[in-house]
N, C-alpha and C positions, 0 to 999 in steps of 0.2 A: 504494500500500500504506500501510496507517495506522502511525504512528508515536506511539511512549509519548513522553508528557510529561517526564517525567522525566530527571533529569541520572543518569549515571554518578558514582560517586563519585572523586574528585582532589581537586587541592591548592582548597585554601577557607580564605577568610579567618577571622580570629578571631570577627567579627561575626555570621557564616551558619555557626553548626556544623553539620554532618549530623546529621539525626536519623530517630529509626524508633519505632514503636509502642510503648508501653509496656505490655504484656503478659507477665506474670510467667511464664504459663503457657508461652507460648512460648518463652520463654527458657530456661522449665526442659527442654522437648523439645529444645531443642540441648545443653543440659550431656548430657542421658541418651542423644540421639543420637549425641553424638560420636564414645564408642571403636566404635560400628557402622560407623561412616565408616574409621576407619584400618583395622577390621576388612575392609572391605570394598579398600581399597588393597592391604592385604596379601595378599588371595585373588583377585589380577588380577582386578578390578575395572574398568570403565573410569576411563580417569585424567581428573584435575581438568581436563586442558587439553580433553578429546575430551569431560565433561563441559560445561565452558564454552563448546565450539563449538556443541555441540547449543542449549543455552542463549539465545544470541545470534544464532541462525540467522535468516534473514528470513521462517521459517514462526513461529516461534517470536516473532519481533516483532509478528507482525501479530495471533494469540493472545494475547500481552501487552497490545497496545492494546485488545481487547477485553472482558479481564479490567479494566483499568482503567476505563474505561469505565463496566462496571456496579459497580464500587466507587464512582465519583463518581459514579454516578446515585444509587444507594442512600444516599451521606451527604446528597447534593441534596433526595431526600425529604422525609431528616429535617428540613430545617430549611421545607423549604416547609408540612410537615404539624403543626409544632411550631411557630408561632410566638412561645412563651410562651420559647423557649432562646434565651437571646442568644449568638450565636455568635463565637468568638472565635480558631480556626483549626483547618486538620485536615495532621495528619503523616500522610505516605503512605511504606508501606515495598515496593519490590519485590525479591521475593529467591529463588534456587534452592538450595537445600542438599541433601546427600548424604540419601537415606532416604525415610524419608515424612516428613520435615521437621512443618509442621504440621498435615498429613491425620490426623485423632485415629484415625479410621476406617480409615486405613491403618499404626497403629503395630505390627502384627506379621507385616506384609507383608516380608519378608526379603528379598524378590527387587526390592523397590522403589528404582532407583541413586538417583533426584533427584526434588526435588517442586517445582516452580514454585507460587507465588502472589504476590498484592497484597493489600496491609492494609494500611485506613487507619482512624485514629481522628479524630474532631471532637471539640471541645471546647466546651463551653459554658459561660454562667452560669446559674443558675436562682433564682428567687425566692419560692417556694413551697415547701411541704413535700411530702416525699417520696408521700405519699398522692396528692396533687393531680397530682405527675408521671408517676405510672405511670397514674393515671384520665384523662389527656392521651395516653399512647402506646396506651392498649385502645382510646380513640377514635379515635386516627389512625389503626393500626395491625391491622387485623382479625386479620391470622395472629399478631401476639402480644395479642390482646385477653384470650383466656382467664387467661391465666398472668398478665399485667398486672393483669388486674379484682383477683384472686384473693391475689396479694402488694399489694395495694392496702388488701382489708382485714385482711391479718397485720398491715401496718404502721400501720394504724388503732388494732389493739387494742394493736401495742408503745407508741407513744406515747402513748396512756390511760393505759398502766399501767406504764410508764416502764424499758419493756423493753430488753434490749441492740441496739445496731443492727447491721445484716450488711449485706453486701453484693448485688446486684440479682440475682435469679435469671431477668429476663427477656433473651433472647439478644442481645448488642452493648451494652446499654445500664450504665452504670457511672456511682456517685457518692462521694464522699466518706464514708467513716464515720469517728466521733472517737475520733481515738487513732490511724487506719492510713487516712491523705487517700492521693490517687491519686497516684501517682509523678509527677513530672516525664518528658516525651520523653527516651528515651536516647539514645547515640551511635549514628551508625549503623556495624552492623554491617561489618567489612575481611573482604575475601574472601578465604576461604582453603582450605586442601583440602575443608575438609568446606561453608565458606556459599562455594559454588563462584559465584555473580552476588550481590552487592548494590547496591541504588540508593534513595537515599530524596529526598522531595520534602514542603517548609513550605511554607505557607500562611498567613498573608501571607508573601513573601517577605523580611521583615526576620525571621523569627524567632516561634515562639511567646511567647504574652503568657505571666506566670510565673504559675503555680496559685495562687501566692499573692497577686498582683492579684488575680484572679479572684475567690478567697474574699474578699477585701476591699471587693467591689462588689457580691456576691451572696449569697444566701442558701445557697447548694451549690456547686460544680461537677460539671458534671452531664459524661460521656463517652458516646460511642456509638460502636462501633468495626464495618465489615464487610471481609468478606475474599473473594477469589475465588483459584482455582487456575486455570493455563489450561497446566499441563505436568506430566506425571508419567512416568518415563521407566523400563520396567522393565529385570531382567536379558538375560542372553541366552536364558533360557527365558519372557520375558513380552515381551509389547507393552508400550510405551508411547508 
């Protein structure tokens, strides 16, 4: 049976902190998740611990390594079909929380107890301008070519005319704008009633290089994040 990479989190040294994706969004769906979590304790719910069994089962491991899997095939891609990103490491977060966690698709799914996924982000540097990099992913990338070509020449004409900069509207892909740079990796996430499993995994394993090297060697930092679910667990009147 296939086995996740990944460490469980414990005691770690000062030098290897835990770390996990830095996605704003997601973070916001656990603040807004949350009182649905106690709400759902409150209303006999299944508990954290019959949660976490389910969670760590060995059907459930062998799904996990699969999900993994195609998370690190898909950042594998990116750098084999991007050689223009100099790569410089990817945080992996594994994690189950009460609800539909971060299934967008599933936020008013009520009857949804847990949602298993993986997300990971890679980091790069880039050297070119933000035009030349999304005209690099519509050619590597056919299922984002349209939407890449397309914000390729919006940011054509901002930089002619010395327009505001935003942030990528092409899916996974993320860079720097001046004035709001990409956060730093944050802690990883402690399990608790409502993030009923976490576990997170760096690349190199000394530690991500700091955003602010990066910027001092590069013209950008450039991100690309993908994510897989491989559990979703419903009430007593759903499958999951």
């Amino acid at each position: 049976m296939a086995k996740s990479s990944l460490a469980r989190p414990g005691p770690m040294s000062p030098a290897r902190p835990r770390l996990v994706r830095p996605v704003s969004a997601a973070l916001l769906a656990l603040l807004v998740l949350a009182p649905s979590a106690a709400c759902a304790l409150a209303e006999g719910g299944p508990s954290t611990g019959e949660l976490r069994a389910r969670a760590t089962s060995a059907a459930t491991e062998e799904d996990r390594a699969g999900a993994e899997r195609r998370v690190r095939d898909e950042i594998a891609r990116v750098a084999q079909r991007l050689p223009g990103l100099r790569p410089y490491g990817v945080v992996t977060t594994d994690s189950c929380v009460r609800g539909p966690g971060y299934d967008w698709k599933a936020q008013g799914d009520s009857g949804r107890e847990m949602t298993c996924s993986v997300n990971a982000t890679a980091y790069y540097g880039w050297d070119e301008d933000i035009p030349a990099l999304l005209d690099a992913v519509a050619a590597a990338f056919p299922e984002r070519a349209e939407a890449a070509a397309r914000e390729a020449r919006v940011w054509e004409r901002l930089l002619a005319n010395g327009g505001p900069s935003a942030p990528s509207l092409v899916t996974g892909l993320a860079w720097d704008i001046p004035g709001e740079g990409l956060a730093e990796p944050r802690p990883c996430p402690e399990e608790s009633d409502h993030m009923v499993y976490a576990r997170c995994s760096v690349e190199p394993a000394s530690g991500p290089v700091p955003l602010d090297e990066i910027r001092r060697a590069h013209r950008l930092v450039v991100t690309w994040s993908e994510g897989a679910g491989y559990l979703a667990v419903g009430g007593p009147d759903a499958t999951g």
